[in-house]
C-alpha positions as CSV (number, residue, x, y, z in Angstrom):
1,X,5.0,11.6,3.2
2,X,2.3,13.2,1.9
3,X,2.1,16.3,-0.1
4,X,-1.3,17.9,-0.7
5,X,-1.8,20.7,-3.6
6,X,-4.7,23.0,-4.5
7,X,-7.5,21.8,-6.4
8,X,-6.4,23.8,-9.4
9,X,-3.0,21.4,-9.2
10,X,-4.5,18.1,-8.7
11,X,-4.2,15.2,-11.4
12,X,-7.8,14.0,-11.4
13,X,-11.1,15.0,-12.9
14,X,-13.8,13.7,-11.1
15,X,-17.5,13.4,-12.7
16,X,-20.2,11.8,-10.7
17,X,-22.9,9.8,-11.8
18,X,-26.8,8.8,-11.8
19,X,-27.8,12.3,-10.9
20,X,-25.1,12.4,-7.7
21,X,-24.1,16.2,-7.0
22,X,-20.7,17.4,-8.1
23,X,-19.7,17.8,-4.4
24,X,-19.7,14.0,-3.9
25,X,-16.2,14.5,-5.8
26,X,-14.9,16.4,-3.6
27,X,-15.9,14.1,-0.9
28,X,-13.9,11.0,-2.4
29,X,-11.0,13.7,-2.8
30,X,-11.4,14.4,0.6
31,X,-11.4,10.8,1.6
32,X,-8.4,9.6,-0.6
33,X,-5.8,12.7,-1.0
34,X,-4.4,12.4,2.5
35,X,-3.8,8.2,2.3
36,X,-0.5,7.1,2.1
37,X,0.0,4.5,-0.3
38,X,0.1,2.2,3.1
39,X,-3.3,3.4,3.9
40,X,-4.9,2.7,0.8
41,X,-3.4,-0.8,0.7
42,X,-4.7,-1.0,3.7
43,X,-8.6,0.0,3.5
44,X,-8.5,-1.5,-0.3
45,X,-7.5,-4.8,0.4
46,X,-10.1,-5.2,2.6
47,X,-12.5,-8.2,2.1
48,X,-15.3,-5.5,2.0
49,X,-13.9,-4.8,-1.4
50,X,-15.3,-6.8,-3.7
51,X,-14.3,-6.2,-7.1
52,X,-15.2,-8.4,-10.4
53,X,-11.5,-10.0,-11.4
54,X,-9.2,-10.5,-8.4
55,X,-6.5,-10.9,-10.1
56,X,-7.0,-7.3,-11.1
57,X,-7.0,-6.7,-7.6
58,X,-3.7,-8.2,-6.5
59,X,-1.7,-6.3,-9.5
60,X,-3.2,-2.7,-8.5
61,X,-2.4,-3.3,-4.8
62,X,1.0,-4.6,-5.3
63,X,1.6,-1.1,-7.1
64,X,0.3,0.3,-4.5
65,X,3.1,-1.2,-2.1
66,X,6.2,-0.4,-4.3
67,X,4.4,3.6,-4.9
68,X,6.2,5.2,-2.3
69,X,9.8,3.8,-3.1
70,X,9.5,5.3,-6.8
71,X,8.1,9.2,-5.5
């Protein structure tokens, strides 16, 4: 279950980078806010993402599997 909330009620703050427009924010809030935590795991622990530790890794996505039972 997802629920989805107006801009002025989301939990984030977005600021982008290297001389990126603001809008790119809303385009990763449009990409993300809809994911279930299923989805998320799902695209993040794809081997397309690399990240630097991957241990790091492992403990963010097993959160991400145990999200739903504590919401």
């Amino acid at each position: 279950m997802t629920t989805e909330c107006l801009p002025h009620q989301a939990r984030v703050t977005i600021t982008t980078l290297h001389k990126l427009p603001a809008s790119m924010g809303g385009v990763l809030v449009d990409e993300w806010s809809n994911k279930t935590p299923e989805e998320a795991h799902a695209i993040l622990a794809g081997q397309d993402v690399i990240v630097t530790n991957q241990s790091d890794k492992d403990i963010q996505l097993a959160k991400l599997k145990v999200l739903n039972k504590r919401l």
